[in-house]
C-alpha positions as CSV (number, residue, x, y, z in Angstrom):
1,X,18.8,-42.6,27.9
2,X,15.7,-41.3,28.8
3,X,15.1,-37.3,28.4
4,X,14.1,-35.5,31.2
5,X,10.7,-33.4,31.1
6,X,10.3,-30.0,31.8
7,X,8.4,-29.0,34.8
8,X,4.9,-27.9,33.3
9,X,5.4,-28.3,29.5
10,X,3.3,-31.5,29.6
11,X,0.2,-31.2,27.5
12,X,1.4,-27.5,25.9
13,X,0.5,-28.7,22.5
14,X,-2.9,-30.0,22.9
15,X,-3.9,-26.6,24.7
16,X,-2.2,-24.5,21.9
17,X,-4.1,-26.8,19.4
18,X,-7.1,-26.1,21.2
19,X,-7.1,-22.5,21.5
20,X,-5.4,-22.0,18.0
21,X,-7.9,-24.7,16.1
22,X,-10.9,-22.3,15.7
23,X,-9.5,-19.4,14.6
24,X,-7.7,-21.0,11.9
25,X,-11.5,-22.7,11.0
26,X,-13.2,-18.8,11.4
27,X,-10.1,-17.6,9.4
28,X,-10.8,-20.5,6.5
29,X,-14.4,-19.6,6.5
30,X,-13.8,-16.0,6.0
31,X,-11.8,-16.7,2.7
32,X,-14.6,-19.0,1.6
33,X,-16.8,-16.0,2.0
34,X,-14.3,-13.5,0.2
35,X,-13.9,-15.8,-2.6
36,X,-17.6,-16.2,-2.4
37,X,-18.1,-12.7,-3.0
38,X,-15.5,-12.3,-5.7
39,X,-16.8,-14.5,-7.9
40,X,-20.8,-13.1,-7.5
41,X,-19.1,-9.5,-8.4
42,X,-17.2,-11.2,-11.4
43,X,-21.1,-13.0,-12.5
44,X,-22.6,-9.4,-12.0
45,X,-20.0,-8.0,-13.9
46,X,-20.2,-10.1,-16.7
47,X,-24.1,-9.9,-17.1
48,X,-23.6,-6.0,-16.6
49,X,-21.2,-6.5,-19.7
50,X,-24.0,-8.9,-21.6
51,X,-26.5,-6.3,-21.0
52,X,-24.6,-3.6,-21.8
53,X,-23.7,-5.4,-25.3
54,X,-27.4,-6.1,-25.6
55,X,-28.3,-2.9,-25.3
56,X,-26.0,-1.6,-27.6
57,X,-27.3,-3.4,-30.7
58,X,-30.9,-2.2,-30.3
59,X,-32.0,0.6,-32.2
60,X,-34.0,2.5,-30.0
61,X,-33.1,3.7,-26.3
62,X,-36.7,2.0,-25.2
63,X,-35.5,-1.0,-26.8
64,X,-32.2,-0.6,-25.3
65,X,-33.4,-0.5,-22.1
66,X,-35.7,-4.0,-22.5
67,X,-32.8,-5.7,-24.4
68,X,-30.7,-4.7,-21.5
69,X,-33.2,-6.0,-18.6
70,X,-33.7,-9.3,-20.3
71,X,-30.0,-9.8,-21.0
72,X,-29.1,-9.4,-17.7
73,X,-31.6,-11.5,-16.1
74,X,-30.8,-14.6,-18.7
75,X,-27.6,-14.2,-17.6
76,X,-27.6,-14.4,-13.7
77,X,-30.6,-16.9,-14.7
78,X,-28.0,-19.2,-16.3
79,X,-24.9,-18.7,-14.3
80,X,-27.1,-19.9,-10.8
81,X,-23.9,-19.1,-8.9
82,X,-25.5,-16.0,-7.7
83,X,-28.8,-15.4,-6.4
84,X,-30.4,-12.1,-6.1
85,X,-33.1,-10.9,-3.9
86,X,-33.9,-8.5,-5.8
87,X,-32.3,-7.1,-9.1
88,X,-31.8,-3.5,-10.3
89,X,-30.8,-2.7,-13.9
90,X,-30.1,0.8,-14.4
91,X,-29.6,1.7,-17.9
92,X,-28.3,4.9,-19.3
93,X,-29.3,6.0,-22.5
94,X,-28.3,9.8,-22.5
95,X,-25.5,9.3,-25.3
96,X,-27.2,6.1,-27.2
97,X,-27.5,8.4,-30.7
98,X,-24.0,8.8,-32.4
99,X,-22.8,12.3,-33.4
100,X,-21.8,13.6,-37.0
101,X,-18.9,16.6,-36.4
102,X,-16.6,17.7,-38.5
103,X,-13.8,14.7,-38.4
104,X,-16.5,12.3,-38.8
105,X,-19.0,10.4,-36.5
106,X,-18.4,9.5,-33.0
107,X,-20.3,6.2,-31.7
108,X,-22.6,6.6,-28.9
109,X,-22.7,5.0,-25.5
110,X,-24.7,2.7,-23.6
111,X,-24.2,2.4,-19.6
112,X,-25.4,-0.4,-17.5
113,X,-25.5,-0.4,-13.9
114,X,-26.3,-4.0,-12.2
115,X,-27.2,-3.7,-8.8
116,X,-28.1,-7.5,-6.8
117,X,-28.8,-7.5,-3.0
118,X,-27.2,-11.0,-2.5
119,X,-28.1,-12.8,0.7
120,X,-24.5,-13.4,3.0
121,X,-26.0,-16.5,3.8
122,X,-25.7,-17.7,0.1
123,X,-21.8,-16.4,0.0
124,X,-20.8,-18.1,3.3
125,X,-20.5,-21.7,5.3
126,X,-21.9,-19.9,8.1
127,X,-25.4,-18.7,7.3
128,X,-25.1,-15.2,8.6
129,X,-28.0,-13.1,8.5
130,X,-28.4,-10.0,6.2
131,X,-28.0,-9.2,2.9
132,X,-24.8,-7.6,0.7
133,X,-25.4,-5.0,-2.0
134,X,-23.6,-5.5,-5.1
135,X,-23.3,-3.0,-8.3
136,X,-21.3,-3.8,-11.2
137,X,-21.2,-1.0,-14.4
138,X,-20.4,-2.0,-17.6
139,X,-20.7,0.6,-21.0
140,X,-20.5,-0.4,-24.6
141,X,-20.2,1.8,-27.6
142,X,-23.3,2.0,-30.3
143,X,-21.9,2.0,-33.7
144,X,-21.3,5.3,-35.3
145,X,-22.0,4.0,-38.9
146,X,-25.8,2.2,-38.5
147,X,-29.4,3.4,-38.1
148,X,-31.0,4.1,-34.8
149,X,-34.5,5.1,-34.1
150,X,-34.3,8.9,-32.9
151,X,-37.2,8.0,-30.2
Protein backbone atom coordinates (compact mmCIF):
# COMPACT_ATOMS: atom_id res chain seq x y z
CA UNK A 1 0.00 0.00 0.00
CA UNK A 2 1.01 3.17 -0.64
CA UNK A 3 0.35 6.13 2.17
CA UNK A 4 -1.45 8.94 1.30
CA UNK A 5 0.24 12.48 1.74
CA UNK A 6 -1.16 15.24 3.48
CA UNK A 7 -2.15 18.25 1.64
CA UNK A 8 0.84 20.77 2.21
CA UNK A 9 3.17 18.85 4.61
CA UNK A 10 5.57 18.23 1.76
CA UNK A 11 8.93 19.77 2.32
CA UNK A 12 7.95 20.78 6.33
CA UNK A 13 11.19 19.42 7.42
CA UNK A 14 13.63 20.98 5.21
CA UNK A 15 11.99 24.51 6.10
CA UNK A 16 11.99 23.75 9.88
CA UNK A 17 15.69 22.56 9.35
CA UNK A 18 16.31 25.72 7.70
CA UNK A 19 14.89 28.16 10.03
CA UNK A 20 15.97 26.11 13.19
CA UNK A 21 19.75 25.29 11.79
CA UNK A 22 21.24 28.73 12.75
CA UNK A 23 20.01 29.29 15.89
CA UNK A 24 21.21 26.13 17.19
CA UNK A 25 24.86 27.23 15.34
CA UNK A 26 24.40 31.07 17.30
CA UNK A 27 23.30 29.03 20.35
CA UNK A 28 26.64 26.63 20.09
CA UNK A 29 28.80 29.59 19.58
CA UNK A 30 27.50 31.30 22.55
CA UNK A 31 28.58 28.37 24.82
CA UNK A 32 31.98 28.36 23.19
CA UNK A 33 32.20 31.97 24.22
CA UNK A 34 30.82 31.23 27.92
CA UNK A 35 33.22 28.47 28.28
CA UNK A 36 35.68 30.75 26.76
CA UNK A 37 35.30 33.18 29.42
CA UNK A 38 35.14 30.74 32.28
CA UNK A 39 38.29 29.41 31.80
CA UNK A 40 40.25 33.10 31.25
CA UNK A 41 38.44 33.97 34.84
CA UNK A 42 39.75 30.53 36.20
CA UNK A 43 43.73 31.62 34.54
CA UNK A 44 43.22 35.11 36.17
CA UNK A 45 42.19 33.57 39.16
CA UNK A 46 44.86 31.39 39.58
CA UNK A 47 47.75 33.99 38.71
CA UNK A 48 45.76 36.35 41.29
CA UNK A 49 46.41 33.32 43.66
CA UNK A 50 50.28 32.95 42.45
CA UNK A 51 50.74 36.58 43.08
CA UNK A 52 49.09 36.75 45.98
CA UNK A 53 51.38 33.78 47.33
CA UNK A 54 54.30 35.62 45.87
CA UNK A 55 53.64 38.46 47.64
CA UNK A 56 53.20 36.91 50.73
CA UNK A 57 56.77 35.53 51.12
CA UNK A 58 58.51 38.87 50.56
CA UNK A 59 59.58 40.74 53.44
CA UNK A 60 58.82 44.06 52.69
CA UNK A 61 55.38 45.61 51.36
CA UNK A 62 57.55 47.31 48.30
CA UNK A 63 58.87 44.00 47.68
CA UNK A 64 55.52 42.48 48.01
CA UNK A 65 54.17 44.56 45.55
CA UNK A 66 57.16 43.71 42.73
CA UNK A 67 56.95 40.01 43.73
CA UNK A 68 53.32 40.21 43.13
CA UNK A 69 53.45 42.12 39.60
CA UNK A 70 56.06 39.72 38.22
CA UNK A 71 54.22 36.60 39.51
CA UNK A 72 51.33 37.49 37.92
CA UNK A 73 52.57 38.42 34.66
CA UNK A 74 54.83 34.90 34.48
CA UNK A 75 51.86 33.41 35.05
CA UNK A 76 49.30 34.68 32.31
CA UNK A 77 52.82 34.75 30.35
CA UNK A 78 52.90 30.93 30.64
CA UNK A 79 49.32 29.89 30.56
CA UNK A 80 48.89 31.78 26.75
CA UNK A 81 45.24 30.87 27.08
CA UNK A 82 44.44 34.33 27.99
CA UNK A 83 45.60 37.45 26.42
CA UNK A 84 45.36 40.73 28.07
CA UNK A 85 45.31 44.09 26.56
CA UNK A 86 46.35 45.57 29.19
CA UNK A 87 46.99 44.17 32.85
CA UNK A 88 46.26 45.73 36.30
CA UNK A 89 47.69 44.32 39.46
CA UNK A 90 46.38 45.93 42.46
CA UNK A 91 48.07 44.87 45.52
CA UNK A 92 47.07 45.58 49.02
CA UNK A 93 49.45 45.85 51.58
CA UNK A 94 47.62 47.64 54.47
CA UNK A 95 47.68 44.40 56.86
CA UNK A 96 51.14 42.81 55.42
CA UNK A 97 52.93 43.28 59.24
CA UNK A 98 51.61 40.63 61.68
CA UNK A 99 50.30 41.66 65.09
CA UNK A 100 51.62 40.57 68.67
CA UNK A 101 48.21 40.72 71.21
CA UNK A 102 47.69 39.19 74.07
CA UNK A 103 46.79 35.40 72.84
CA UNK A 104 49.62 35.44 70.59
CA UNK A 105 50.44 36.82 66.97
CA UNK A 106 48.01 36.99 64.28
CA UNK A 107 49.55 36.67 60.57
CA UNK A 108 49.09 39.46 58.32
CA UNK A 109 47.44 39.66 54.93
CA UNK A 110 48.30 40.26 51.49
CA UNK A 111 45.31 41.13 48.79
CA UNK A 112 45.70 40.87 45.08
CA UNK A 113 43.41 42.26 42.76
CA UNK A 114 44.00 41.04 38.84
CA UNK A 115 42.19 43.05 36.56
CA UNK A 116 42.75 41.96 32.36
CA UNK A 117 40.74 43.68 29.67
CA UNK A 118 40.51 40.59 27.41
CA UNK A 119 39.56 41.14 23.81
CA UNK A 120 35.81 39.23 22.99
CA UNK A 121 37.29 38.45 19.84
CA UNK A 122 39.97 36.16 21.52
CA UNK A 123 36.97 34.40 23.75
CA UNK A 124 34.74 33.80 20.77
CA UNK A 125 34.38 31.94 17.03
CA UNK A 126 32.78 35.05 16.01
CA UNK A 127 35.32 37.88 16.23
CA UNK A 128 33.11 40.40 17.85
CA UNK A 129 34.39 43.67 18.46
CA UNK A 130 35.17 45.19 22.00
CA UNK A 131 36.82 44.19 24.85
CA UNK A 132 35.61 42.34 28.35
CA UNK A 133 36.92 43.43 31.83
CA UNK A 134 38.01 40.75 34.01
CA UNK A 135 39.04 41.03 37.92
CA UNK A 136 39.95 38.17 39.95
CA UNK A 137 41.03 38.75 43.92
CA UNK A 138 42.95 36.37 45.67
CA UNK A 139 44.56 37.14 49.56
CA UNK A 140 47.18 35.03 51.30
CA UNK A 141 48.18 35.14 54.91
CA UNK A 142 52.00 36.48 55.83
CA UNK A 143 53.29 34.29 58.47
CA UNK A 144 52.81 35.46 62.00
CA UNK A 145 56.20 33.82 63.25
CA UNK A 146 59.05 35.31 60.62
CA UNK A 147 60.75 38.68 60.07
CA UNK A 148 59.45 41.33 57.86
CA UNK A 149 61.02 44.64 57.03
CA UNK A 150 58.80 47.42 58.89
CA UNK A 151 59.28 49.74 55.62
Amino acid sequence: MIAARRGGEGGSATVELVLVAPLLVAFLLFMVFAGRVVVAMGDLEAAARDAARAASLSRSPQGARQAARQAAAADLTQTRRITCRSLDVQVDTTAFQPRQTATGPIAGTVTVILGCHVRVADLSLLRLPGTRLIQRRATAPVDAFRGVATQ
